[in-house]
N, C-alpha and C positions, 0 to 999 in steps of 0.2 A: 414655020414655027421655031425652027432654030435659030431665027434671027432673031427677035424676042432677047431670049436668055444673055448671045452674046452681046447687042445692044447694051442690055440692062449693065451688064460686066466693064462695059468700057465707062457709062456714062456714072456710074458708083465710084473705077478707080478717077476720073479723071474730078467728079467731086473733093471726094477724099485729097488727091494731091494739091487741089486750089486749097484747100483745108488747111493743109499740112505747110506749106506756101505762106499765106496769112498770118500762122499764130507763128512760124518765121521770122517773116519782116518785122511783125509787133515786135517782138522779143529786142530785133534788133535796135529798134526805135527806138526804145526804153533804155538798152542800154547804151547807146549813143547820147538820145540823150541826160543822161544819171550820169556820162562820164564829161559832157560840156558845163555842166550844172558844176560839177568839183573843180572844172579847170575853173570856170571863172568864180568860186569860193578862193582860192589859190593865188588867183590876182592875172592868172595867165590869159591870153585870149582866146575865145572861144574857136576851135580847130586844131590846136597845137596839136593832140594826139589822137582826139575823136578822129580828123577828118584820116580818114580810114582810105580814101585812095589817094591822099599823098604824104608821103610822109614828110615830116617837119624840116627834115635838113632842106628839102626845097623849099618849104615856105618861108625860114626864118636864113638869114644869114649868120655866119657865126657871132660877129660884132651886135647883131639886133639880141642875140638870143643870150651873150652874155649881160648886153645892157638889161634883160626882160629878168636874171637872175639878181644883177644888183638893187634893183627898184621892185624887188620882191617887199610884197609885206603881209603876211598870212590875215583869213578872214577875222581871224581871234584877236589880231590887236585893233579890234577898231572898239570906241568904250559908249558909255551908255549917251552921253549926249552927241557924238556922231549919230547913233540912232537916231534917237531923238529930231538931229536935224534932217536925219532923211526922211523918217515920215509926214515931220512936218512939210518937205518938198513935193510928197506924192501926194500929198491931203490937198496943197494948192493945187497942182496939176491935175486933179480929181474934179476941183472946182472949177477949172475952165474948161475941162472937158465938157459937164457937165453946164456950162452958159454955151459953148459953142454947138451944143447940141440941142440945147433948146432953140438956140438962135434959128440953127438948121430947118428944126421942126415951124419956127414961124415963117420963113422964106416961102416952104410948100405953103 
């Protein structure tokens, strides 16, 4: 009968710590990705500083990384008909998605 209680005791902490684990990695995910999200608002490529197991002076060369600062151009300068032209590009590409996936469904 004292095996019971201590059972119980192991399989409650080892619950708890898959728990605790979880809303962990969430957390991290979120903020990995909220901070991929800002680089490429910024113009940067996606991993400059998210990518969390290497850091940037390996992945960028000095000459790439100055070039990436000159040909900077923040999300803010882009104006209302750049909009404009990009929706209207996802509204096409919406539309062939949607004929290639009809098409798909007549093949079956």
């Amino acid at each position: 009968m004292t095996a019971v209680p201590i059972l119980t005791v192991i399989f409650v902490f080892i619950i708890i710590t898959t728990i605790l684990d979880q809303r962990h990695s969430l957390r991290k995910r979120k903020i990995d990705a909220a901070l991929r999200m800002r680089e490429m608002e910024l113009g940067l490529p996606p991993g400059t500083y998210s990518g969390y197991n290497h850091k940037w002076k390996k992945r960028f060369k000095e000459e790439d990384w100055e070039k990436l600062i000159k040909n900077f151009k923040p999300a803010s300068s882009t104006t209302r008909a750049d909009l404009k032209e990009g929706i209207n590009d996802l509204q096409e590409r919406l539309a062939n998605l949607e004929t290639i996936m009809a098409s798909e469904k007549d093949k079956e």
